[in-house]
N, C-alpha and C positions, 0 to 999 in steps of 0.2 A: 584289910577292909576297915572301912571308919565307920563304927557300932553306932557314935551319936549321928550321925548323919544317914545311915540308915533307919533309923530308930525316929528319925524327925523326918524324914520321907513318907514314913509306913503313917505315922499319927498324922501326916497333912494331907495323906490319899484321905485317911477315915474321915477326915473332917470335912473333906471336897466333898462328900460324897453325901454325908449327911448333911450338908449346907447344900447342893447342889438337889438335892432329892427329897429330905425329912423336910428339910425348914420349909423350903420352896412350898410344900402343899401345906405347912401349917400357918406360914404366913402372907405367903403372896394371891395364897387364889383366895384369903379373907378381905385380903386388899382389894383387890380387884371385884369383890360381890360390893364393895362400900360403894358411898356418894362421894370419892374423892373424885376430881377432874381428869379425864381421863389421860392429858398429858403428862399429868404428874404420877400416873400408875405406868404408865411407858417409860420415864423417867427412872421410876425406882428398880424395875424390871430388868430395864439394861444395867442398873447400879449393880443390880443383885447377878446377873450373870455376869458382869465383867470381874465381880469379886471372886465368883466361881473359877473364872478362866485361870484368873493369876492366881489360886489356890493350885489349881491343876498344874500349871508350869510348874510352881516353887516345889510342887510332889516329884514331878518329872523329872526337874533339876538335880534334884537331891538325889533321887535313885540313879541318874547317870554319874555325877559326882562319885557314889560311892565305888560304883567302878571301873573308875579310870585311876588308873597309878599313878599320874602325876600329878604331882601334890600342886603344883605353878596352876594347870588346867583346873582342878577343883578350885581354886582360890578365885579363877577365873569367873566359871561358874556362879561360885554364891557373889561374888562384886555384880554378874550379871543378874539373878535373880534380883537383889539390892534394888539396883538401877531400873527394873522392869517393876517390882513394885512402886516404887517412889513416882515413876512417870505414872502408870494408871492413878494412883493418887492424887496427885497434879489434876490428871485430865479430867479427873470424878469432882476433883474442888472446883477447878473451870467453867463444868458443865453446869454445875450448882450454881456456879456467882453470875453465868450471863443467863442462865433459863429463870430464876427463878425474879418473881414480881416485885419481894421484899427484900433488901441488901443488906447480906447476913452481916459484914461489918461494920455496920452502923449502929451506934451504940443508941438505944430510947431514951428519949426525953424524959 
């Protein structure tokens, strides 16, 4: 059995959980009683569950990783978690540079 890799399964459930649940009502229903635009409170919403999801996975991953015996398949695994983070990443920067009104890489005058 792989102890760190159980051990970073169990801390990424605890943190889905309280990211997915604690923060959720300390932050996002403040957000949403605000004057911000309503597009940009849908915007951040799906930010914040999409972060949940891939939280959720890489917990998943981990506890099936740790038991499976071959060591080829685990290696497999976290390259896939890797790969599933890095894309939602991607998709969360995308969705920022074509939604949003101001062009974050534009440096001010």
């Amino acid at each position: 059995m792989n102890w760190p890799l159980l051990i970073a399964g169990i801390l990424t459930a605890l943190v889905t959980l309280v990211h997915a649940f604690v923060a959720e009502r300390m932050d996002i229903r403040h957000l949403m009683a605000s004057d911000v635009p309503l597009n940009e409170k849908i915007e951040l919403r799906g930010v914040w569950h999409t972060f949940s999801i891939a939280l959720a996975v890489s917990a998943l991953l981990s506890f099936y990783a740790v038991f499976v015996a071959n060591s080829a398949l685990v290696n497999a695994w976290l390259l896939g978690m890797a790969i599933f983070h890095m894309l939602c990443g991607l998709m969360l920067l995308l969705l920022i540079l074509f939604t949003q009104r101001v062009h974050l890489l534009r440096v001010p005058q």
